[in-house]
C-alpha positions, 0 to 999 in steps of 0.5 A: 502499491495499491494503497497508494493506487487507490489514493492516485488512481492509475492516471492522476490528475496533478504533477504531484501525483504523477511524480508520486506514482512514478516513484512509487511504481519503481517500488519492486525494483529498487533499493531502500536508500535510493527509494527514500532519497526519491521520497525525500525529493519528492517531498520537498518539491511539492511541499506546498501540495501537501500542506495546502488547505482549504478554509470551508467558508463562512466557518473556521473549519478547514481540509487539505486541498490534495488528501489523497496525494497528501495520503498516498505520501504518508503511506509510503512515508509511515510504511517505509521501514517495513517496505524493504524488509526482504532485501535486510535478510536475505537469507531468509528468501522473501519475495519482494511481493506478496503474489504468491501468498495472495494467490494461495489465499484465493484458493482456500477462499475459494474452498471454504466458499464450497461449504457456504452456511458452516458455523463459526467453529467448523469454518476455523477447523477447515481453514487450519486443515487447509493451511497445515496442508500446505 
């Protein structure tokens, strides 16, 4: 999700890009084949948007008018296999975010900041003590 925050921003200025976030804001709600099928439709309504280039004039050279929605699709179009994975084995009882994880991350982040200036080898030994705690 906040790849494809960053490509559209939190209010994009074309439909495509619109639509494309809304879809992609009912991420953690959803199911695998109800997402892809909303993908599929979006893909096929703005085609053209994402297949759009530009000629760089006076040279032979050439962009895609619409890169960063043309992105954010092919982020979630590349990951898709891989977004739903918590909902295949649910036996295993993974969150449908990584919330929790990145939180405990700022923690021990914040301390190995604490010991600023430690070598490469010493900083390695803290973090593993840190995360065996755990």
């Amino acid at each position: 999700m906040k790849t494809v925050t960053k490509y559209l921003t939190r209010r994009p200025e074309t439909d495509a890009g619109k639509a494309l976030r809304s879809i992609m804001l009912t991420l953690p709600h959803t199911t695998e084949p109800l997402f892809t099928e909303a993908l599929m439709q979006w893909e096929n309504l703005y085609r053209s948007v994402i297949t759009e280039k530009t000629l760089v004039t006076g040279t032979k050279h050439w962009y895609y008018t619409h890169k960063n929605v043309r992105s954010a699709y092919r982020s979630l179009a590349t990951n898709l296999p891989h977004l739903f994975t918590y909902q295949k084995y649910p036996e295993l009882n993974i969150p449908n975010t990584t919330n929790t994880i990145d939180g405990y991350f700022a923690g021990v982040k914040k301390k190995v900041a604490a010991h600023h200036g430690l070598r490469k080898d010493r900083r390695f030994k803290v973090i593993s003590e840190l995360l065996k705690g755990s």
